[in-house]
N, C-alpha and C positions, 0 to 999 in steps of 0.2 A: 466831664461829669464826675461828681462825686460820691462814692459809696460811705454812708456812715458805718462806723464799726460797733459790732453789736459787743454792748458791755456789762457786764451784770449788774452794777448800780442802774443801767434805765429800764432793767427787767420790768418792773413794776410799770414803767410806762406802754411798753407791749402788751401783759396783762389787762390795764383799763383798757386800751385798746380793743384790744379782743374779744374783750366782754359788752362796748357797746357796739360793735359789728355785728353780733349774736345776738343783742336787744333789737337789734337795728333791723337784724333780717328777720327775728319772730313778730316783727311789729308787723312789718312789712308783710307777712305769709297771711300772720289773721285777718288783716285789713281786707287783703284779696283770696278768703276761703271760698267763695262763691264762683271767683272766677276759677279756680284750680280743679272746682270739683266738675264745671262745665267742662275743662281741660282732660279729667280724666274719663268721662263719660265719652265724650268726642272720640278720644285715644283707643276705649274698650272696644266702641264700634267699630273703629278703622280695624282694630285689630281681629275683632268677631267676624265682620264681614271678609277679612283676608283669610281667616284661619278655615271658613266653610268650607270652600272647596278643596283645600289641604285635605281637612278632615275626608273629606269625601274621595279624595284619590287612596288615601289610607286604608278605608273600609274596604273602597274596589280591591287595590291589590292585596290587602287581606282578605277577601272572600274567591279572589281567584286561587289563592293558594290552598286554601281551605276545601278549594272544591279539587284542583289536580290529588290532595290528598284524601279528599273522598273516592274520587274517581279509580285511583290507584286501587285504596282497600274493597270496592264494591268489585273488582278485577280477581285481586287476590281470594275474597270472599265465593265469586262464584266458581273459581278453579277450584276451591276445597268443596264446594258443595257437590261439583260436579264427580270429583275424585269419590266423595261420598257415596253419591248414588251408585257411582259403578261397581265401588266396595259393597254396597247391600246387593244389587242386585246378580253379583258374582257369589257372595256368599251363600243369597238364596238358591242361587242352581246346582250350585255344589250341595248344598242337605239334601236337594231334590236326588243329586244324583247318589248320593249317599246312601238315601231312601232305598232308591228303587235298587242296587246294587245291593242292599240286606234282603231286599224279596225276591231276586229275582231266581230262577232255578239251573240257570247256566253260569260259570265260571266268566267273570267279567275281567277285563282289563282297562282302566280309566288311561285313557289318551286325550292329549290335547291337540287343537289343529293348528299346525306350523303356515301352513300357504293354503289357501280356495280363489279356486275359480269358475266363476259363476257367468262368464263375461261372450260363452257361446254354444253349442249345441255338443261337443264332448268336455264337458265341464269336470273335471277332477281335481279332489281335495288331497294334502299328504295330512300324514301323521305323524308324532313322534315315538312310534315303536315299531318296531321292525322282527325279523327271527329270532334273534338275541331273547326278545321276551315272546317267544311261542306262538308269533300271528302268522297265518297259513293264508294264500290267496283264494277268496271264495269268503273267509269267514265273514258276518255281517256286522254291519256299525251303524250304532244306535245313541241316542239319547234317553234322558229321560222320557221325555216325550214320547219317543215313539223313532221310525226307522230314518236313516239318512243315508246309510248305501255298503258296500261292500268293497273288500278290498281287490284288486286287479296284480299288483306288483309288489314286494316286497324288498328291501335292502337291510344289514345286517340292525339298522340302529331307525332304521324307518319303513312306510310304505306307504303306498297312493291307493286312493279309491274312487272309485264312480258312485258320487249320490245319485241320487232318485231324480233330478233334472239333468237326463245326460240321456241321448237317445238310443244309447246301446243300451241302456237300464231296464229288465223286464223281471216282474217279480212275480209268480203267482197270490192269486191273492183271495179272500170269499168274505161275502157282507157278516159280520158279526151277527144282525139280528136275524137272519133266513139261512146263516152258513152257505148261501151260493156263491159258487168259485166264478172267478176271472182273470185276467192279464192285466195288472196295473202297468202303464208307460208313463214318459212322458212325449207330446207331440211333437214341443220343440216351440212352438207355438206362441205359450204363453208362461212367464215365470213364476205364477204361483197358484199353478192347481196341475194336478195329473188326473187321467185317463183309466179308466176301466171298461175293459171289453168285452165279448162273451158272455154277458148274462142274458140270460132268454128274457124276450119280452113279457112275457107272463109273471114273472119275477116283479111283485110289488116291492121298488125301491122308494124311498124318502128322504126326502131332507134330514142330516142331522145322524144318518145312518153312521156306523161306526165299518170303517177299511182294515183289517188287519190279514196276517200272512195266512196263508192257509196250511203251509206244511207240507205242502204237496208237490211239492220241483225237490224236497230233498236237499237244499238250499239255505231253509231260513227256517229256525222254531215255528215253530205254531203260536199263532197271539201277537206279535209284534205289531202295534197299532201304526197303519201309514195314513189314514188322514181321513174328514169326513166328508160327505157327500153334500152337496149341496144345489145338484139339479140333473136331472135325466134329458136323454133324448132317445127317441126309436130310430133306428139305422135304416135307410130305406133299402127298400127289396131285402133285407135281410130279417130273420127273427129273432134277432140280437136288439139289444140296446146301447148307447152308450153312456156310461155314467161318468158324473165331473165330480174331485172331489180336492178339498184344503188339504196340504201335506199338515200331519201334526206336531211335524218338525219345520221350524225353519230355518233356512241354509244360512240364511244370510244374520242370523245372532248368535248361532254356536261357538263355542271356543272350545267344550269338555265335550267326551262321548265316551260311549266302551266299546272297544271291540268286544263282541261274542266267541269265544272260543269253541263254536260251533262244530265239528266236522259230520260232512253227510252218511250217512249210513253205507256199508262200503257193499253188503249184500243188494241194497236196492241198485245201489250204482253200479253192478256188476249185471243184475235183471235189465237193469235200465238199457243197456250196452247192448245186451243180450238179444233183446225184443227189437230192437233198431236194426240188428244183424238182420234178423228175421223177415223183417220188412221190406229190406232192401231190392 
């Protein structure tokens, strides 16, 4: 088989060439425009109907991503909300105690609660101040609110206390709107109300009554509100009653308090001593 050698004198003959091959195929293309375009109609659909569910697995794993990343920030989103509110509601009890720390007429010291235990019948909280900062066993601890218990033991940099649901806890106590005196406890019973005892039946009590200290054990200021009343019973065979009442603290949301730098009168407490002797 023979291969001609391309020479530049038959240039010109490759050129005709090539120009009607070029005639040749645009003759050829318009002749058949009808059929190319049914061609490419045919081809759009093959391709349209293949591309659909492409398209559609596309959206899916773009809208699952879309959603791990919503999911994510709705995560992120509620952890700051939540950090928020505890930031308002921590700031609010601090003015609260702020507050009540510029009115009060005893020498406060603001303490935070390290550990509570709330979980059975001698239930005790610590603190973080101890003799270091001048807390004596006996002095009382309070909120703004109102009372949550007294201290028992002391260390140089801490101390422990018995709140008001703990059954050694007895406080005297007398109704705000009649000043009659009683024994507030707790029974053990139930964890969120305490007991008042010794009020004579004749003693019209109400709902809504206001519980504060009475002043009178030598113990605890006068005024400190422990909780309010919210339903009586008559004791039988006795002429007592016993009254139920909401503590105006609660145990279980505190984190700040003050101790009261309270000490008791040291002449009563020496009468006190005195008159016991006597009786004996």
């Amino acid at each position: 088989m023979q291969f001609r050698v391309f020479k530049v004198e038959h240039a010109s003959d490759y050129i005709v060439t090539a120009f009607i091959l070029i005639l040749a195929l645009a003759i050829a293309v318009s002749r058949h425009q009808d059929g190319l375009n049914a061609l490419r109609k045919g081809s759009l659909l093959i391709l349209s109907t293949l591309e659909e569910p492409l398209s559609n697995i596309r959206v899916y794993r773009q809208a699952l991503k879309n959603n791990r990343y919503l999911q994510q920030q709705n995560i992120l989103l509620q952890d700051e909300l939540s950090r928020l509110r505890t930031l308002e509601l921590e700031n609010k009890k601090l003015r609260q105690l702020l507050n009540y720390k510029k009115e009060s007429d005893f020498p406060l010291l603001p303490v935070r609660f390290v550990s509570k235990n709330l979980s059975g019948l001698n239930n005790t909280f610590s603190i973080n101040a101890g003799s270091d900062k001048g807390i004596e066993i006996g002095m009382p601890v309070i909120s703004s609110d109102g009372l949550i218990g007294k201290v028992i033991l002391t260390s140089k940099s801490y101390s422990q206390i018995i709140p008001y649901y703990n059954k050694a806890f007895r406080i005297s106590a007398r109704i705000q709107e009649t000043r009659s005196v009683g024994i507030v406890s707790w029974s053990g019973e139930n964890i969120s109300e305490l007991v008042m005892d010794y009020v004579p039946k004749t003693i019209l009590v109400d709902s809504g009554f206001v519980i504060e200290t009475s002043g009178f054990s030598n113990e605890f200021p006068v005024g400190i509100p422990i909780g309010t009343v919210f339903r009586t019973t008559k004791e039988k065979g006795k002429d007592t009653q016993r009254i139920y009442l909401r503590p105006s603290t609660s145990l279980f949301n505190i984190s700040e308090g003050f101790v009261i730098k309270y000490k008791p009168d040291s002449s009563l407490s020496v009468l006190k001593k005195q008159a016991n002797q006597i009786f004996k």
